[in-house]
C-alpha positions in Angstrom: 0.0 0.0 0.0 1.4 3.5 -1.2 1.4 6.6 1.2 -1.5 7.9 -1.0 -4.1 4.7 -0.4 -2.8 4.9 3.3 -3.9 8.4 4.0 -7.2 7.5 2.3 -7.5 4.6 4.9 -7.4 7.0 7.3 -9.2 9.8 6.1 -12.4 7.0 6.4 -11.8 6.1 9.1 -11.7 9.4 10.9 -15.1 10.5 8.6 -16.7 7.3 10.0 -16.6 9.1 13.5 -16.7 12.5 12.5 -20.1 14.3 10.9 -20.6 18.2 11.0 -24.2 19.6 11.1 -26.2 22.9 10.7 -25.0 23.8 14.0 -21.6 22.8 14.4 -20.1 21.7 10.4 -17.1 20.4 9.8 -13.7 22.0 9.5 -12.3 19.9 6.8 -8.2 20.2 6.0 -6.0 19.2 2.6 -2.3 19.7 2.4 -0.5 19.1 -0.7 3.1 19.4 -1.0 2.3 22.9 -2.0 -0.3 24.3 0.0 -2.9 24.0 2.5 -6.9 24.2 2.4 -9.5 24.5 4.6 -13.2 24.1 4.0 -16.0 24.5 6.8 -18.6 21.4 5.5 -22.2 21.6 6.7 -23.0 17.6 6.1 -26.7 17.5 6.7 -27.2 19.9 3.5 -23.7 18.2 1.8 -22.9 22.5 1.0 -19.4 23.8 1.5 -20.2 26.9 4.1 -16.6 28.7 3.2 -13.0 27.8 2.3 -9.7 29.4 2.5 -6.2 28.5 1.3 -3.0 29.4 1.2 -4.0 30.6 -2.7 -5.9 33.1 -0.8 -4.1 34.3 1.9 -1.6 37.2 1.1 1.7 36.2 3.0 5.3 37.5 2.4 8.2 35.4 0.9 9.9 35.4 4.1 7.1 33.3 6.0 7.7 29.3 5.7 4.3 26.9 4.9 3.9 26.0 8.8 3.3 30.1 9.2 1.1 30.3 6.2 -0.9 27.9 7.4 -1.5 29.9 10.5 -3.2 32.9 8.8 -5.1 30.3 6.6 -7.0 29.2 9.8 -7.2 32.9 11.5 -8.1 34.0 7.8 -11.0 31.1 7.9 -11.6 32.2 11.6 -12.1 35.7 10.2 -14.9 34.0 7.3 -16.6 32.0 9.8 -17.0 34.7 12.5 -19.3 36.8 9.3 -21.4 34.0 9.4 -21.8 33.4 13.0 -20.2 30.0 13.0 -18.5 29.7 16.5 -18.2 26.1 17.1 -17.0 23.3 14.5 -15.6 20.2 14.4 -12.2 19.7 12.9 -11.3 16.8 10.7 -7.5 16.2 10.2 -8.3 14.5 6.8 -5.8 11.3 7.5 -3.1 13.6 8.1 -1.1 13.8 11.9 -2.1 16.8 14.1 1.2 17.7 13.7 3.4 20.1 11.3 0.9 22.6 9.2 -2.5 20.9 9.8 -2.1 21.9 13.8 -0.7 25.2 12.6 -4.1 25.8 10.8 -5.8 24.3 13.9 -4.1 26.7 16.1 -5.1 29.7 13.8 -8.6 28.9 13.8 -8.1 28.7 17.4 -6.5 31.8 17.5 -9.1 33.9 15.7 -12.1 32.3 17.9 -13.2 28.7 16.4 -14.1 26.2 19.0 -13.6 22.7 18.1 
């Protein structure tokens, strides 16, 4: 099994335990070798609420991914806040908490999201 087809394994089996709804969707994270993206995932309705990536953010050349991926989550923070969305739930997507997807956990944090 390739590093691909074992993230996937895990990716369902952390959405097997993991389901956002109307009032608490789903913080849903992708990193690529590139960049970083985060979508808040209302499940019941199967609608992407709002999204944010490192595309998106405006960062300076001097900042390294794990930074970039800070203001990604306080950026998404800043989008979910407009639309009253206080509390989530945060799905790693088969990834460690560890490196840029807690750095993007820990901006969210930062700008006010409770998971």
């Amino acid at each position: 099994m390739g590093k691909t087809q074992a993230r996937l394994k895990r990716k369902r089996r952390v959405r097997a335990k993991i389901f956002g709804t109307k009032n608490r969707p789903r913080l849903s994270v992708f990193r690529s070798n590139k960049y970083i993206y985060a979508q808040v995932v209302n499940d019941d309705e199967r609608k992407t609420l709002l999204s944010s990536s490192t595309k998106k953010v405006k960062s300076s050349s001097k900042m390294n991914k794990t930074q970039i991926a800070t203001l990604v989550g306080e950026e998404l923070a800043k989008k979910a806040k407009t639309k009253k969305i206080n509390k989530l739930v945060f799905d790693r997507g088969g990834y460690r908490y560890h490196g840029r997807v807690k750095a993007l956990a820990e901006g969210a944090r930062k700008g006010g999201l409770e998971f």
